[in-house]
C-alpha positions as CSV (number, residue, x, y, z in Angstrom):
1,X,80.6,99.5,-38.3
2,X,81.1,101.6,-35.5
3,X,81.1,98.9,-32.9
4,X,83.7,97.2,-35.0
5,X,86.0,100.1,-34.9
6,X,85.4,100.7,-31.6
7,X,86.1,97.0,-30.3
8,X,89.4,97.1,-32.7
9,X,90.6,100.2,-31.5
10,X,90.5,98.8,-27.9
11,X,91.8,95.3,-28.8
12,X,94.6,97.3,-30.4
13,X,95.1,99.9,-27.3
14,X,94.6,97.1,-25.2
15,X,97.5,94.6,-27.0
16,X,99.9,97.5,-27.6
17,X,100.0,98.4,-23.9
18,X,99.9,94.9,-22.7
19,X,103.2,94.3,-25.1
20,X,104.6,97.4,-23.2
21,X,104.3,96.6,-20.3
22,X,106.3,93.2,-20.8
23,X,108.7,94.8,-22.5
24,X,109.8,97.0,-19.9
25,X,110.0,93.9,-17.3
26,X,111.9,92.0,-19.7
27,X,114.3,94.9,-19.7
28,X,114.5,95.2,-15.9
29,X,115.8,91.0,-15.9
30,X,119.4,90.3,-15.1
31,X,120.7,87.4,-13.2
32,X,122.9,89.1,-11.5
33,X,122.1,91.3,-8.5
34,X,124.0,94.6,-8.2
35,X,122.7,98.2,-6.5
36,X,125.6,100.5,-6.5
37,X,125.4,102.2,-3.3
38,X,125.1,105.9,-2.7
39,X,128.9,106.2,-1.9
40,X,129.6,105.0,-5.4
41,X,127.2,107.2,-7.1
42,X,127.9,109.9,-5.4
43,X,131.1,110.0,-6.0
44,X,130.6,112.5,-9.1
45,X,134.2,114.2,-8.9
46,X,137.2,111.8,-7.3
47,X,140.1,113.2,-6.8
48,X,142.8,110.2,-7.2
49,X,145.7,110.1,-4.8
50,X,149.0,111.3,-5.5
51,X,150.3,107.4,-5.7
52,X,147.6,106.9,-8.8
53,X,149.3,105.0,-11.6
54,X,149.0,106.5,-15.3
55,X,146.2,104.0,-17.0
56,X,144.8,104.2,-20.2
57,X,142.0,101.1,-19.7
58,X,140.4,99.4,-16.3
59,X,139.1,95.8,-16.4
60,X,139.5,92.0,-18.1
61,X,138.2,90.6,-21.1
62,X,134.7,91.2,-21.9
63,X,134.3,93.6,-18.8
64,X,136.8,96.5,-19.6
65,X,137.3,100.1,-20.6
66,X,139.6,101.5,-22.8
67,X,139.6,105.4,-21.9
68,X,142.2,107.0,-23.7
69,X,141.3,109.8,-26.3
70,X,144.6,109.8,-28.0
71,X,147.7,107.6,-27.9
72,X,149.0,109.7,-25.1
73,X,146.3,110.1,-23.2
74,X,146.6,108.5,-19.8
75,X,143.7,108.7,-16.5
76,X,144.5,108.1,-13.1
77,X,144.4,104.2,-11.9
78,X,144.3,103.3,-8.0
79,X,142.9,100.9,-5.5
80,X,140.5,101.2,-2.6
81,X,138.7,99.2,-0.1
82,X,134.9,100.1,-1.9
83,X,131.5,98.2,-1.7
84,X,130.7,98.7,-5.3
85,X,127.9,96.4,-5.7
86,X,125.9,96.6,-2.6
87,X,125.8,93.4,-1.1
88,X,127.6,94.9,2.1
89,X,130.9,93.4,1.3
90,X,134.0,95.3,1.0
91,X,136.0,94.3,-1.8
92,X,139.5,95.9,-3.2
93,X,138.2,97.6,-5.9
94,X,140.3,99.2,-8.5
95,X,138.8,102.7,-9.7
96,X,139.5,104.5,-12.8
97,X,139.0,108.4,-13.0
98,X,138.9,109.3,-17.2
99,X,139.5,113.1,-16.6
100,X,138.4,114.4,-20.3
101,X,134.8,112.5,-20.1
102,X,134.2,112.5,-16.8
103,X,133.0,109.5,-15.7
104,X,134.9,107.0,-12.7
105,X,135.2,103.2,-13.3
106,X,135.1,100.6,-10.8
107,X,136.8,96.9,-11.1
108,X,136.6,93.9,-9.1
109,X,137.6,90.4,-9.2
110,X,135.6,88.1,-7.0
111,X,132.1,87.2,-5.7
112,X,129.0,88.7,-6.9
113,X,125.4,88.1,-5.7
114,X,122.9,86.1,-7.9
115,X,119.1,87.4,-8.7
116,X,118.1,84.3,-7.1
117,X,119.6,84.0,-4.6
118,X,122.7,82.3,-5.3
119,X,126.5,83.9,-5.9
120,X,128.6,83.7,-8.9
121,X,132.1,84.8,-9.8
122,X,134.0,86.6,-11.9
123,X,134.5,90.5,-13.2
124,X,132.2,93.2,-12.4
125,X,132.8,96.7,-13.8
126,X,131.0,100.2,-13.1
127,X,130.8,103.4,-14.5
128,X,129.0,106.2,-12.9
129,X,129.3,110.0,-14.7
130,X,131.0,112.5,-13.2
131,X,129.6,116.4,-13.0
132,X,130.0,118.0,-16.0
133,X,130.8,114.4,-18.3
134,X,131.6,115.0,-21.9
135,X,128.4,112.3,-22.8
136,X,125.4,115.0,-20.9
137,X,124.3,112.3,-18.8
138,X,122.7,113.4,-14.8
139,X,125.8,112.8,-12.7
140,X,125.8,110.2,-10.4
141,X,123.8,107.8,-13.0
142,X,126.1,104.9,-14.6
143,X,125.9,101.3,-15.6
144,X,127.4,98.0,-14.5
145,X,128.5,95.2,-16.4
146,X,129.4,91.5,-15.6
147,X,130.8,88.2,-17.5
148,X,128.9,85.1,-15.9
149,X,129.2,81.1,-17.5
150,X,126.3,79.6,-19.0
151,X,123.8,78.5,-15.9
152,X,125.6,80.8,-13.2
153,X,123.1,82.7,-11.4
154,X,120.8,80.5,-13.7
155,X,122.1,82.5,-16.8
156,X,120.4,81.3,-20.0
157,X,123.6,81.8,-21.7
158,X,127.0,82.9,-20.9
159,X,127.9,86.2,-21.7
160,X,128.0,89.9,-20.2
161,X,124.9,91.1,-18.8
162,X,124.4,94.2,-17.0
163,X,122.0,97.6,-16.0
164,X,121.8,101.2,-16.9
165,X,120.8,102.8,-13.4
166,X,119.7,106.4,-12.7
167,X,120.7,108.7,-9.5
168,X,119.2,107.3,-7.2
169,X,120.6,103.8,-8.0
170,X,117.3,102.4,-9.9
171,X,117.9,100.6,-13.0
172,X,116.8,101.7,-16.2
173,X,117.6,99.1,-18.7
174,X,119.3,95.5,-18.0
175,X,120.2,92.6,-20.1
176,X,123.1,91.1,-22.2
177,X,125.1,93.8,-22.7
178,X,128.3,95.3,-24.4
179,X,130.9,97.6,-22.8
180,X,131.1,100.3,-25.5
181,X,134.1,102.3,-23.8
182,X,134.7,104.5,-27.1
183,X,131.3,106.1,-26.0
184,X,131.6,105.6,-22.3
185,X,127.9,103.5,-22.3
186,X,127.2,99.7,-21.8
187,X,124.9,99.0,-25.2
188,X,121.8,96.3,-24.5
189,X,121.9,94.0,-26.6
190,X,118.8,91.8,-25.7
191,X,116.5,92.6,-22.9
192,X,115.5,88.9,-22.1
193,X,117.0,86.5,-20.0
């Protein structure tokens, strides 16, 4: 009876760790390729220009914030020449700064680099918390979310995927995704690709 017990318990240790361990690669899968670069992440306390337009949201569609905490509340909304994703390109970006919470978005239209290789298009938007952000989250951590069509960057279905990354620019958590801009957060909605 013992060696019974003892072969189960292993099995079970032996499963249960096995299933964790492809869990968290499934939740490191995106087809889309983006590494914020230091500059972005570091950039933990903007100070907008004095040209910054009043803005209460930042983005398109599926990929967009809505940062206002009251109907009058208004952020700061400007543009700069920014590599957001780190695939060495400069890209006009449009940044966000939501002064309540704390935390600066990033927009861009255009090109984005593939997990395998290839390039899609379309609307990439990033969040990285500010010092002292309203949500207690390690400035200089963030997310990143983009819409791709069905098959781009061999996408098993069209949708928004994107990554939670910490301070140094690792991710965290990445999959299909919702922007969740009440909280400031990108929610994960399934970790397979």
């Amino acid at each position: 009876m013992k060696r019974l017990a003892s072969i189960l318990f292993l099995c079970t240790a032996f499963c249960l760790s096995g299933a964790a361990s492809l869990l968290a690669q499934g939740t490191l899968q995106s087809p889309v390729k983006v590494s914020p670069p230091a500059s972005v992440r570091n950039n933990t306390a903007p100070k907008p220009p004095a040209g910054a337009t009043p803005s209460k949201s930042i983005g398109k569609s599926k990929v967009a914030a809505n940062t206002a905490n009251s109907p009058s509340d208004t952020d700061s909304l400007w543009v700069e020449k920014v590599d957001i994703d780190g695939d060495g390109t400069v890209d006009e970006t449009t940044m966000l700064w939501d002064d309540e919470d704390k935390v600066l978005y990033l927009y861009k239209e255009g090109t984005f680099a593939c997990a395998n290789g290839g390039t899609g298009t379309g609307g990439m938007l990033i969040a990285v918390y500010g010092k002292g952000n309203t949500h207690n989250k390690p400035a200089g951590s963030g997310w990143w979310a983009v819409e791709v069509d069905k098959d781009e960057c061999a996408a098993k279905a069209a949708g928004v995927y994107g990554c939670k990354f910490d301070v140094s620019g690792a991710s965290t958590a990445c999959g299909m995704a919702v922007v969740d801009d009440k909280n400031d957060d990108l929610v994960i909605a399934a970790a397979k690709m």
